[in-house]
C-alpha positions in Angstrom: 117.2 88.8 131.5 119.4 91.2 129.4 120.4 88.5 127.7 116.9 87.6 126.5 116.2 90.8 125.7 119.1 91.8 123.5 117.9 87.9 121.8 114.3 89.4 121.2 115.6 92.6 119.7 118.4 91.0 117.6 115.3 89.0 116.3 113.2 92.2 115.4 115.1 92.8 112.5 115.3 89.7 110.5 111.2 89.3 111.2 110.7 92.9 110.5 113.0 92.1 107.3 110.7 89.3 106.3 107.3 91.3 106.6 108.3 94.0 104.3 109.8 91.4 101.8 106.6 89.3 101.5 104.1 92.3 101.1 106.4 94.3 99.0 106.5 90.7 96.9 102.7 90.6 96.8 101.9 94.2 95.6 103.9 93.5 92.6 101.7 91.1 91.7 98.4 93.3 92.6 96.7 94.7 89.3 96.6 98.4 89.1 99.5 100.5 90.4 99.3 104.7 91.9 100.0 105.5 87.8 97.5 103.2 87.0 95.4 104.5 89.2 96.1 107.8 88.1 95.2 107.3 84.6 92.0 105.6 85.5 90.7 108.8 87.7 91.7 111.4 84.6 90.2 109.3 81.9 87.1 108.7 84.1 86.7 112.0 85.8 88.5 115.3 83.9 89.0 117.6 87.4 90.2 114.2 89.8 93.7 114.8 88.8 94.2 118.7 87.6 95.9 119.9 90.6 98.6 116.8 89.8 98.6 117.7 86.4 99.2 121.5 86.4 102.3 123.1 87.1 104.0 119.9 85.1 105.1 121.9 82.1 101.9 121.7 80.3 100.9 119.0 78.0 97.2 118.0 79.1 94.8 119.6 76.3 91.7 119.7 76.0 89.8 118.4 72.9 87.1 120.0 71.4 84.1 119.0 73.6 86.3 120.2 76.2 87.0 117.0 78.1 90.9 116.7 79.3 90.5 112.7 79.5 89.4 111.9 75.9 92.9 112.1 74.7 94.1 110.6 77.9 97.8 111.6 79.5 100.7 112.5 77.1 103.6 110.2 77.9 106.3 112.4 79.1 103.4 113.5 81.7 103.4 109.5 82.7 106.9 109.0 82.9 107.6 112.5 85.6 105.0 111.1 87.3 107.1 107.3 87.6 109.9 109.0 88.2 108.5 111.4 90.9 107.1 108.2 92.4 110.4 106.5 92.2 109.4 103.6 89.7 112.2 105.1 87.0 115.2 107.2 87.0 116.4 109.9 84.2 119.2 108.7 82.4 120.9 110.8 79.8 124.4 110.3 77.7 127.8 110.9 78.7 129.0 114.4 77.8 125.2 115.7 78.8 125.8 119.4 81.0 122.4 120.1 82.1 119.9 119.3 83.9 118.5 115.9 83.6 114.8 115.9 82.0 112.9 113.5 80.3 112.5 116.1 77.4 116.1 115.9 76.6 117.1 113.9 73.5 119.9 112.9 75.9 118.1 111.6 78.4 116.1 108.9 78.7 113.9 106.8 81.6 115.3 103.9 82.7 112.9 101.9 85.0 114.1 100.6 88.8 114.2 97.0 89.2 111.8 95.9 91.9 114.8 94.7 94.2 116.6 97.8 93.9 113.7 100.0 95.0 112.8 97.5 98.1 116.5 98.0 98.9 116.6 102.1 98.7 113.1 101.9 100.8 114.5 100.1 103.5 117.5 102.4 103.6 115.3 105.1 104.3 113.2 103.0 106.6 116.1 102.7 108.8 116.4 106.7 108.7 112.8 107.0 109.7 112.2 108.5 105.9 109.0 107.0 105.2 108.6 109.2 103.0 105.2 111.4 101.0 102.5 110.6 100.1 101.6 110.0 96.0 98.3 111.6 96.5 97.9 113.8 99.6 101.0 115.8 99.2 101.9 115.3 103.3 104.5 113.1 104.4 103.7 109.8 105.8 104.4 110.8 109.5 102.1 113.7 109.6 99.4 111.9 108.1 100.2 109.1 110.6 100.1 111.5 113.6 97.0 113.3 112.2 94.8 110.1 112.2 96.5 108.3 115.3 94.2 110.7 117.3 91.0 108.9 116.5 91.9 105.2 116.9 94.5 105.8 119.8 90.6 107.2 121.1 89.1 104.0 120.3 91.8 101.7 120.9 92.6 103.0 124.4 88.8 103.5 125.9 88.1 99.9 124.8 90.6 98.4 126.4 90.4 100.3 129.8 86.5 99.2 129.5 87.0 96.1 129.3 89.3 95.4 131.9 87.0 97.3 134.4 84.3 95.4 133.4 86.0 92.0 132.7 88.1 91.4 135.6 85.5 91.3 138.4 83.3 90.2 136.4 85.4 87.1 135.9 86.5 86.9 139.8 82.5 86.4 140.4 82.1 83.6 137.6 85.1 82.1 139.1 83.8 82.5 142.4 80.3 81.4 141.6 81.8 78.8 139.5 78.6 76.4 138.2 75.8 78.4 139.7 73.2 80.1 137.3 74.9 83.3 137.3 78.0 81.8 135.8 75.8 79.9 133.2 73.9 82.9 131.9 76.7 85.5 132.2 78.7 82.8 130.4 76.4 82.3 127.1 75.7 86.3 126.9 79.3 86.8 126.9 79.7 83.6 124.1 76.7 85.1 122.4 78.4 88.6 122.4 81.7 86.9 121.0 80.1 85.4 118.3 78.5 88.6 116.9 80.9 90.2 114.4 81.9 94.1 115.7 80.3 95.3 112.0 77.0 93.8 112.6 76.9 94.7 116.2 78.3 98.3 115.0 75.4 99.0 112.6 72.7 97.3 115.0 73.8 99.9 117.5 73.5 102.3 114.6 70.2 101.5 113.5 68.4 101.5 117.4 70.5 104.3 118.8 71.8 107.0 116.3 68.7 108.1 114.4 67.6 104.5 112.7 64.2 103.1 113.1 64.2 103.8 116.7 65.8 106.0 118.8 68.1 109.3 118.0 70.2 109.3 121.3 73.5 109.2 119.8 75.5 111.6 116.7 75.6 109.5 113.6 79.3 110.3 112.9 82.3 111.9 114.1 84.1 112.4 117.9 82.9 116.1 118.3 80.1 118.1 116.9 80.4 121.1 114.9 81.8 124.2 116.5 83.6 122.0 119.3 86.3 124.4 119.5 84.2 127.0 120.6 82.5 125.0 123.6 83.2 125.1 127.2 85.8 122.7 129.1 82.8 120.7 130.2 80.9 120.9 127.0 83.9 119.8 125.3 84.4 116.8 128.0 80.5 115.4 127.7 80.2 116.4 123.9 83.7 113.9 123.3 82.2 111.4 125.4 78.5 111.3 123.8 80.3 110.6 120.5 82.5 107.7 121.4 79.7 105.4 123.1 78.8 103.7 120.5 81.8 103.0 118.7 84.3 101.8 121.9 81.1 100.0 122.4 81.1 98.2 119.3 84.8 97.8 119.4 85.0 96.4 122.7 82.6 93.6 122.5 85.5 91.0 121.4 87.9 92.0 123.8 85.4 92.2 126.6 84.5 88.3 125.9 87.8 87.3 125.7 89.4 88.8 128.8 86.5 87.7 131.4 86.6 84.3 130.2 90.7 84.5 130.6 90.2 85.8 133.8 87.8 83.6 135.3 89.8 80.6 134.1 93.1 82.1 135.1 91.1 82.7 138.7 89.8 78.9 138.8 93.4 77.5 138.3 94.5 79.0 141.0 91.9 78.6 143.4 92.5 74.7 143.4 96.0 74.6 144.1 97.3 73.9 147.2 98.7 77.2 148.8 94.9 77.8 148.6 93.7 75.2 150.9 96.4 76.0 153.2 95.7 79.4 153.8 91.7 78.5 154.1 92.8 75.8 156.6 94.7 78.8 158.8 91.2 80.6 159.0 91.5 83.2 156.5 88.6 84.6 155.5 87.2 84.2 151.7 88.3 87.7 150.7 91.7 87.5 152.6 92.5 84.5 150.3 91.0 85.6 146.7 92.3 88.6 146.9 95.5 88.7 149.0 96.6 85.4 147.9 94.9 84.0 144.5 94.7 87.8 142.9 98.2 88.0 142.2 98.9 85.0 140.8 95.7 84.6 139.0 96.4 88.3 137.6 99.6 87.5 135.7 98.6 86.6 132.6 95.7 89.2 132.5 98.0 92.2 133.4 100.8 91.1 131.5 98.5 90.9 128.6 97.5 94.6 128.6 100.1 95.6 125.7 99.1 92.6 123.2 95.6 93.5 123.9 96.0 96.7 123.5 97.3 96.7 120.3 95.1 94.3 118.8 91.8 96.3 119.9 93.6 99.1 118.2 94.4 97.5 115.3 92.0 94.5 114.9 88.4 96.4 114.2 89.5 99.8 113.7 89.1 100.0 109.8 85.3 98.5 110.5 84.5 100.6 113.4 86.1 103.5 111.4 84.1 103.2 108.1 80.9 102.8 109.8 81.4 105.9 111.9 82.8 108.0 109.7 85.9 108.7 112.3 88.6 109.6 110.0 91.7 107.8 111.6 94.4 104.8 110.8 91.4 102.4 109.8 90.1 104.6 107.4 93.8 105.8 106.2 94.8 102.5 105.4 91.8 101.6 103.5 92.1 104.3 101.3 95.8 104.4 100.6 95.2 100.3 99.7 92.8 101.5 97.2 94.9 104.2 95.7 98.0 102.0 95.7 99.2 104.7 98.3 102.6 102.9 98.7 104.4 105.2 101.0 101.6 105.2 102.9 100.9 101.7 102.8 104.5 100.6 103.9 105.7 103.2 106.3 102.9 102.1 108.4 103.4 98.7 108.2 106.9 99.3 109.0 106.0 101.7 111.8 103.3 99.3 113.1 105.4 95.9 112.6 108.1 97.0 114.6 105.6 98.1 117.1 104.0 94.7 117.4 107.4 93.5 117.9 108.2 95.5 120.7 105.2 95.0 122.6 106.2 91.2 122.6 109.1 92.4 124.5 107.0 94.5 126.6 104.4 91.6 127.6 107.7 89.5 128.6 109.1 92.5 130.9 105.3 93.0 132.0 105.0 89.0 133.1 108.8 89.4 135.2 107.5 92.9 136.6 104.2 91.2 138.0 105.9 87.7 139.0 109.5 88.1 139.6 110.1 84.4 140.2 110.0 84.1 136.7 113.2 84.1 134.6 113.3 83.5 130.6 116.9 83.3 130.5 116.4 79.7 132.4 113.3 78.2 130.3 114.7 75.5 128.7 
């Protein structure tokens, strides 16, 4: 088993590698980099950009009417800012003694090749460095760990739902196999798969939280206003009253998925022949499902847990997010692809790549934990 597992983790790398190649090969063909983006905001709105602009040695006047933008941004404004970004470096002459500056007649900027600034980012990738952000002035770890909060909140209630709900629900339809209840539990639960979590998320909005029906549910947010102030218990049942309707539009895939795996997982083993044996000793119904069949009908469900896990957390979090107004990873990533954000943008998919790598690993040590008769060093 170490053997595998050392395998697995020499493999992280050169899949890790190959991510961060082909999306740092694809934004340099996307239209509208962070100067771009820059540019557009201060021609288009005078104030978006003053608190970048200021402090920068001047340079950004006003014209007459007094709007900053008609002139747009002087150049040596432009090239700090690629510079700062870490798009050029500052060049100057042989024999130069002081500090290098883009106003020297010295000096000059000399743009990065593309290669050579994938090649420094991974460096510092490998340090953990990911870096600040180009317009939020907080490094990409903080603002990671400031919105991880919100869908770690989402991610984690969803799943734990649906695996109370799912697996006995999918025991009985394995049980009742055929009979009515499987047949209507089954097309609610294909009905529910079918519905996509932002149309179900905005129904719930529109009948629950203030819409054309009811108001029994805040609009946005996890806590009300003033939550700091509340009572322990307040605190407990004010949380909870904010997140029903968003785990429960999250969880609606997962929760379709996992009874139907479970009740099919359940129906393979109950016709196999250990089964009939232990019925044919006397053994009650219950005796046999669940001190015989559970187990082995359980591995792939509970081995399952970190894969699902991760891709509740990760797979309708951005929708869920927007629709809520619950300012975490969904909403951060959305953003920082709009700005061109690129710290942001690729320290967490380097933080969350090598993530999903390792709770691969994790599934495979979860399957040999629940069933230890099986070895991956013999597979083959």
């Amino acid at each position: 088993m170490g053997a595998y597992i050392l395998r697995r983790l020499l493999l992280v790398i050169p899949t890790l590698f190959g991510v961060m190649v082909i999306n740092f090969a694809l934004t340099q063909f996307v239209p509208g980099g962070p100067i771009d983006q820059i540019r557009a905001r201060f021609e288009g709105e005078g104030d978006s950009i003053q608190n970048i602009a200021g402090g920068e040695g001047g340079g950004v006047q006003e014209d007459d009417s007094g709007y900053v933008g008609a002139r747009g941004l002087p150049p040596e404004f432009l090239a700090k800012l690629e510079v700062q970004f870490g798009f050029a470096r500052i060049t100057c002459d042989e024999g130069f003694t002081g500090t290098p500056s883009i106003k020297a007649p010295e000096c000059h900027k000399e743009p990065i090749p593309a290669y050579e600034r994938f090649f420094i980012m991974m460096g510092n990738y490998l340090n953990f460095d990911f870096g600040q952000s180009y317009f939020r002035s907080i490094s990409v770890v903080d603002l990671v760990l400031e919105k991880m909060p919100v869908s770690i909140t989402l991610g984690l209630w969803s799943t734990l739902i649906a695996y109370l709900v799912s697996i006995p629900l999918g025991i009985r339809k394995a049980v009742r196999d055929g009979s009515s209840f499987d047949t209507w539990t089954s097309g609610i639960i294909i009905a529910a798969y079918a519905i996509p979590g932002f149309l179900f998320a905005i129904m719930l909005m529109v009948v629950f939280a203030g819409g054309s029906y009811f108001q029994w549910f805040p609009l946005r947010g996890l806590t009300s206003e003033g939550w700091e102030s509340f009572p322990l218990w307040q605190k407990v049942t004010d949380y909870l009253w904010h997140i029903i309707l968003p785990v429960t539009a999250q969880l609606i895939s997962a929760f379709a998925t996992l009874t139907l795996l479970t009740k099919n997982s359940f129906l393979d083993e109950i016709k196999k022949h250990y089964v009939m044996t232990a019925r044919a000793k006397g053994l009650s119904e219950a005796r046999v499902l669940y001190g015989h069949v559970f187990r082995n009908a359980m591995l792939i469900v509970i081995a399952g847990f970190p894969s699902l896990f991760l891709g509740v957390f990760f797979g309708s979090s951005l929708i869920i997010e927007f629709i809520f107004s619950l300012d975490g990873l969904g909403q951060l990533g959305y953003r920082s692809a709009v700005e061109r954000d690129y710290p942001v943008i690729f320290g967490t998919l380097f933080a969350f790549g090598l993530i999903g790598l390792v709770v691969g690993i994790l599934s495979d040590l979860m399957y040999v934990l629940v069933d230890p008769r099986i070895d991956f060093e013999r597979r083959g």
